[in-house]
C-alpha positions as CSV (number, residue, x, y, z in Angstrom):
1,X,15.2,-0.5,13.5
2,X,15.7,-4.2,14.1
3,X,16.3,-7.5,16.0
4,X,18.7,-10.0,16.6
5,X,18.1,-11.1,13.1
6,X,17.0,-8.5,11.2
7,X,17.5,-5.4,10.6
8,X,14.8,-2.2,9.1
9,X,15.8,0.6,7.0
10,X,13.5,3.4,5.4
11,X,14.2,4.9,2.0
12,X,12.0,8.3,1.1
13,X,12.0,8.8,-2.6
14,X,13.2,7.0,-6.0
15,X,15.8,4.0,-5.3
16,X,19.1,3.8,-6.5
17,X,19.9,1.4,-9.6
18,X,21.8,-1.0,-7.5
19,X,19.1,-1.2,-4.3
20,X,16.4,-1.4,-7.4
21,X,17.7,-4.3,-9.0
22,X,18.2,-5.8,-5.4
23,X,14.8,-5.2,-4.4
24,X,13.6,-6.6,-8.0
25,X,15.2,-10.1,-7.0
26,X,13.1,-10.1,-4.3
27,X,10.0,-9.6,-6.3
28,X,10.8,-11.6,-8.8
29,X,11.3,-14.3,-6.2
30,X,7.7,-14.0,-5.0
31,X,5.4,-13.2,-7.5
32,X,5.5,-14.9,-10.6
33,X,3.3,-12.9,-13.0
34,X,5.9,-10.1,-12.5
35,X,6.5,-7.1,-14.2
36,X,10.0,-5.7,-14.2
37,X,9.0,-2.7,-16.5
38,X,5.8,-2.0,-15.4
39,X,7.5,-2.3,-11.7
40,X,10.4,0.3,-12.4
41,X,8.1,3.0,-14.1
42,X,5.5,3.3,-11.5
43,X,8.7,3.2,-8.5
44,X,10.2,6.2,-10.7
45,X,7.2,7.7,-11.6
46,X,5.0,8.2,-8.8
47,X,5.1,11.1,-5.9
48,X,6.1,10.6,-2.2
49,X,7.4,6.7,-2.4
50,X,8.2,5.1,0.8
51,X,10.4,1.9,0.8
52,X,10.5,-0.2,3.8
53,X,13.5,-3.0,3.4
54,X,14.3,-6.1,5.8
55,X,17.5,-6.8,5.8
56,X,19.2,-10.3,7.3
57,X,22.8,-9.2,7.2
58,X,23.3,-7.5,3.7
59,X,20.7,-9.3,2.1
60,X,17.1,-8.0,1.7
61,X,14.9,-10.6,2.3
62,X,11.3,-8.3,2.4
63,X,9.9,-4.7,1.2
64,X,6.9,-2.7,1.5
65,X,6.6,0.2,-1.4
66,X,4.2,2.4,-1.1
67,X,3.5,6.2,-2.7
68,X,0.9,9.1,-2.7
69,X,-2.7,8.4,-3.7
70,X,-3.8,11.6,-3.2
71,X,-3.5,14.5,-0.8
72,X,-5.0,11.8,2.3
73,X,-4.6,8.9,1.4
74,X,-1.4,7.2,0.9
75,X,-1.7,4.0,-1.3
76,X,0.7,0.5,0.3
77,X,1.1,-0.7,-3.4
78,X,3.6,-3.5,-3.4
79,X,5.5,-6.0,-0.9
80,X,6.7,-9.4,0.6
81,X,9.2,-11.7,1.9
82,X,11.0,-14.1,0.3
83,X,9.1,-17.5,1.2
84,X,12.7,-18.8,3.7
85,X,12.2,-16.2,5.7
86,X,8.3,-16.0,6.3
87,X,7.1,-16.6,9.8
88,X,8.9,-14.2,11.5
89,X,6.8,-11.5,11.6
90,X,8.5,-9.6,9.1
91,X,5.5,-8.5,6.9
92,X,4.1,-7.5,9.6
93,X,6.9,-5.5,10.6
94,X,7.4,-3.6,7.3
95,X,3.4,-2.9,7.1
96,X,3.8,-1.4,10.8
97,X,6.7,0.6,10.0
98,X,5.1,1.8,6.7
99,X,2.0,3.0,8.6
100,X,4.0,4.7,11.5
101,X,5.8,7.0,8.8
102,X,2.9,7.5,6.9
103,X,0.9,9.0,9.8
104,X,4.0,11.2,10.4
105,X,3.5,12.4,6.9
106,X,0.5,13.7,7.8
107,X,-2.2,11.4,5.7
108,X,-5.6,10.5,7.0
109,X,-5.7,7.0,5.3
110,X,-4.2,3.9,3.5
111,X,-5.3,2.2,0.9
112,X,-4.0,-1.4,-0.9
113,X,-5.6,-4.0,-3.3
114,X,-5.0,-7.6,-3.3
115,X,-6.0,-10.9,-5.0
116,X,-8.2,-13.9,-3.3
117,X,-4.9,-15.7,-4.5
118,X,-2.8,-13.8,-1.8
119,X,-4.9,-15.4,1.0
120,X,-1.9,-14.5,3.3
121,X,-1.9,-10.8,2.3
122,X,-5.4,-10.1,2.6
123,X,-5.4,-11.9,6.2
124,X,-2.5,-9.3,7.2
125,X,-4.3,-6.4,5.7
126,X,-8.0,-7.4,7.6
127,X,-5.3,-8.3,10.9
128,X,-3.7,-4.5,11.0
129,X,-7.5,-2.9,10.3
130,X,-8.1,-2.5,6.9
131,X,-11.4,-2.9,5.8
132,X,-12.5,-4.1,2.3
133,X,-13.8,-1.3,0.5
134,X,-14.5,-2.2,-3.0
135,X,-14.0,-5.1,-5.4
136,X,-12.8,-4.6,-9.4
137,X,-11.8,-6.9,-12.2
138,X,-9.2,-5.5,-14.3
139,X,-8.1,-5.5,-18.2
140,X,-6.6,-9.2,-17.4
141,X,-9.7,-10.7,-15.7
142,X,-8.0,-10.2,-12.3
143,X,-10.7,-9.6,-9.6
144,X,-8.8,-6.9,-6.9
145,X,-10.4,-6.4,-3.5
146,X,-9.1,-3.0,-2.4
147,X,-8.7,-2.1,1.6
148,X,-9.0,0.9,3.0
149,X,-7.9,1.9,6.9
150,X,-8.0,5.2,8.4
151,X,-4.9,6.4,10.3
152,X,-5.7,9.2,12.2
């Protein structure tokens, strides 16, 4: 799975401790209201995780981390590429590599959230189908627009 440049590679299940901290330099490199421990718990704590990783050369440079919902739905949780390397159609890469497994799996939908904030994200997700389904605001006055895409 790759190009000239970069290179794809699938994990199924819980990370190791080294490719978990390498993954968490990534997202500590894009989001800045990061949670390290809220980030590890729900990686090791949550049913069927898919990891998507980017690589250029030995360096991961974008992910897409997803995990069971329920039964159908598989839910595309968390994910980016470090700001250098946007552009390249990486994101959109991982998100089509994600889906692809996921419909091997055998679910009948995805679902994600986002933030108005994310403009980028939420153009990606309404760009590969997804359809805004519902709009929250949580404990931390966050208003989350969750998508919804059928894969079958």
């Amino acid at each position: 799975m790759g190009n000239d440049k970069f290179t794809y590679n699938m994990l199924e299940g819980h990370p190791s401790k080294e490719l978990l901290e390498d993954i968490l330099f990534v997202y500590k490199s894009i989001f800045d209201d990061y949670k390290l421990n809220f980030f590890k718990e729900r990686i090791h704590h949550k049913e069927d995780v898919l990891i998507v990783l980017c690589y250029n050369e030995n360096q991961i440079v974008g992910f897409k981390i997803g995990y069971r919902y329920n039964n159908t739905t598989f839910y595309s949780w968390a994910g980016g590429v470090l700001s250098e390397f946007r552009r390249h159609g990486i994101a959109h890469k991982l998100a089509q590599l994600q889906e692809q497994r996921v419909k091997e799996k055998g679910y009948m939908k995805m679902r994600t959230k986002s933030m108005n904030r994310f403009k980028p994200m939420m153009i990606l997700n309404l760009k590969n189908g997804f359809n805004i389904k519902s709009m929250y605001t949580n404990d931390v006055d966050q208003t989350k627009i969750i998508f919804e895409k059928d894969i079958v």
